[in-house]
N, C-alpha and C positions, 0 to 999 in steps of 0.2 A: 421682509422675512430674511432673516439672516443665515450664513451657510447650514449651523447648526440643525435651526429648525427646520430647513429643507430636506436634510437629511429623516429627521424625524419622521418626516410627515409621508417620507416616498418608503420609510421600513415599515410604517403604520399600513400605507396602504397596497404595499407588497403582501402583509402579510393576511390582510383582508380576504385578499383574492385569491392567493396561492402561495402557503407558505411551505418554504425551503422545509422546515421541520417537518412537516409533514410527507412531502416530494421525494424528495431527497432518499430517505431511508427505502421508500417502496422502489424508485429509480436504481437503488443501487444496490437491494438484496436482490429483486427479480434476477437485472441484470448479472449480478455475480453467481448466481444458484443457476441460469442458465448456460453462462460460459463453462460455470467448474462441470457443469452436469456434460458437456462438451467434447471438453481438455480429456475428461475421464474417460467416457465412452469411448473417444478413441486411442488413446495411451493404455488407460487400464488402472486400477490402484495393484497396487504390489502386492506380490499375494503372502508375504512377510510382515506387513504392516503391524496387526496387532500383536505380533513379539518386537519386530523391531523399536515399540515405543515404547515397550519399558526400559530400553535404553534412553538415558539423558541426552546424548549428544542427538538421538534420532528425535525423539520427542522435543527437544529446540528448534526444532528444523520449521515444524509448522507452528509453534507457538510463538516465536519470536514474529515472523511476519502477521501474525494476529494480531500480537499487540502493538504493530504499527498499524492495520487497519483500523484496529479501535481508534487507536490517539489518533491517528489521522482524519477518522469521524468527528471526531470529538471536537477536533480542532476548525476542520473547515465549516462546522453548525455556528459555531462562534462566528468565526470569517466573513459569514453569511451576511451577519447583519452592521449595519451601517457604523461606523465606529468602535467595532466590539474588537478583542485582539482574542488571542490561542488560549488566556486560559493560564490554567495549569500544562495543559496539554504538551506544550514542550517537554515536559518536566519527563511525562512518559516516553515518549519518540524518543528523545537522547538516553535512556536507560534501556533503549533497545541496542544500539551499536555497542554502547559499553560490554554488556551483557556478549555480546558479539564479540570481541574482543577477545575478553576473558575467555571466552569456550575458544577459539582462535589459538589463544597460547598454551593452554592446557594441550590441546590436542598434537603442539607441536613440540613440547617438550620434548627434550632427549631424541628427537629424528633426528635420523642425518637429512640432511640439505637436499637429499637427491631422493629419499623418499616424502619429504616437503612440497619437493615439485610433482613427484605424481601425484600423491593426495589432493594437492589444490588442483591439478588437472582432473581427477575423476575419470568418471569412465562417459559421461552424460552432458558433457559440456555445451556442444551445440544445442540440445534437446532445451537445457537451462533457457539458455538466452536467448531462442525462437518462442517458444512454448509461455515463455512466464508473460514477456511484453504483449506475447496475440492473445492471450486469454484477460489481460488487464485493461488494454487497450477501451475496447467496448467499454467494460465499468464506467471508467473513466471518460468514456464519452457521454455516456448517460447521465453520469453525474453533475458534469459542468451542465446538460441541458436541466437540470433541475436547479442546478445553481442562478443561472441566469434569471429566475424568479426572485432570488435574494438581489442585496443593494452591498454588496462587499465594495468597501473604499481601498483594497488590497487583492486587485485580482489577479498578478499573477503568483503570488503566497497560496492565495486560495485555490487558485489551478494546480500547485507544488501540494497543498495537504489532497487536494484529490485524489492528484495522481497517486501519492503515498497511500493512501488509504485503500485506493483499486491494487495498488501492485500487492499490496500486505496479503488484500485476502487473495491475488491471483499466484503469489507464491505460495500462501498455506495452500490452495487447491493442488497444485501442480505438486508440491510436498508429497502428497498420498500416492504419486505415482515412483519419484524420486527414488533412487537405491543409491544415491551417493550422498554416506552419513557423516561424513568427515567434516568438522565446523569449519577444515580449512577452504574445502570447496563448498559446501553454500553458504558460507560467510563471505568469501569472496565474488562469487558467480550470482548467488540472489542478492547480492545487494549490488551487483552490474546491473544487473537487470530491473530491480527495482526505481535506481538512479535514472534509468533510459525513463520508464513512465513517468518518472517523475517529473525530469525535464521537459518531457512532450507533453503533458498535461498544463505543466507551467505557462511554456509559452502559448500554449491555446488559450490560457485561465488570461496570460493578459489581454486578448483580444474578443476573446466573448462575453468576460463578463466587465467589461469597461461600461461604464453608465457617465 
């Protein structure tokens, strides 16, 4: 039996017994609907929210990290299995930072430099980058134990889309509590914080799901 068909034969009978597709999604909404249910309860959603969204740059705030939890779903179901790559799925992940950007420079148009700097400071800064990695953390731990059912030839990528995929939806949660609307600080501060899960997922992704 040659490497190929090894592979084959161990994603057939992974997925006999317990497959990732099915795992996975019930592992990782549980898990996130009980964090977000959490984060909220004790923070609170804002009690401005449903005006604040009909603002653009507010309404970015938890869409954009959605649509990295998706493509980061999307991606690591791929990931999963023995030989498979990301997909299209890149294609969406990289149309998030971009997207990021552009609201980034819009919003700093015409500032002077020193109201640049407070904006991207905010007024929530610690709350950011405590709160987003303690409520994604978990997902992300649950996730890679469902992953370890798959046969990923790529596991610390697969650890990296995890993590992106937990942080995406633990910044949209933590979004709903957020009053700092400025794309210059959660373009900058959620995507610190999302970077931190992602990292720490990574390197767990390459040592637990190594086969």
């Amino acid at each position: 039996m040659n490497t190929e068909q090894l592979i084959q034969a161990m994603s057939a009978d992974t997925q006999r017994t317990r497959p990732v597709a099915s795992v996975l999604p019930a592992a990782f909404l549980a898990t996130a609907l009980l964090c977000g249910a959490i984060l909220l309860s004790l923070l609170g959603i804002r009690s401005d929210l449903t005006d604040a969204l009909t603002h653009l740059p507010t309404l970015l705030k938890p869409a954009l990290p959605l649509a990295l939890g998706v493509g980061g779903f999307g991606a690591v179901l791929r990931l999963s299995r023995p030989g498979d790559t990301s997909g299209f799925w890149p294609v969406v992940l990289a149309a998030v930072p971009a997207v990021v950007i552009l609201a980034m420079l819009a919003a700093g148009t015409g500032l002077p430099a020193s109201e640049i700097g407070t904006a991207m400071i905010g007024t929530t800064l610690a709350a950011c980058l405590t709160a987003i990695p303690l409520v994604s953390l978990p997902v992300a731990a649950a996730s890679l134990w469902a992953l370890r059912r798959g046969a990923s030839t790529r596991p610390r990528l697969t650890g990296a889309a995890a993590g992106l995929m937990s942080a995406g939806a633990g910044a949209a949660m933590y979004s709903l509590h957020c009053t700092d609307d400025n794309p210059l600080f959660y373009g900058t501060w959620y995507t610190v914080a999302i970077l931190i899960v992602t990292l720490i997922s990574a390197w767990a992704g390459s040592r637990l799901l190594r086969w």
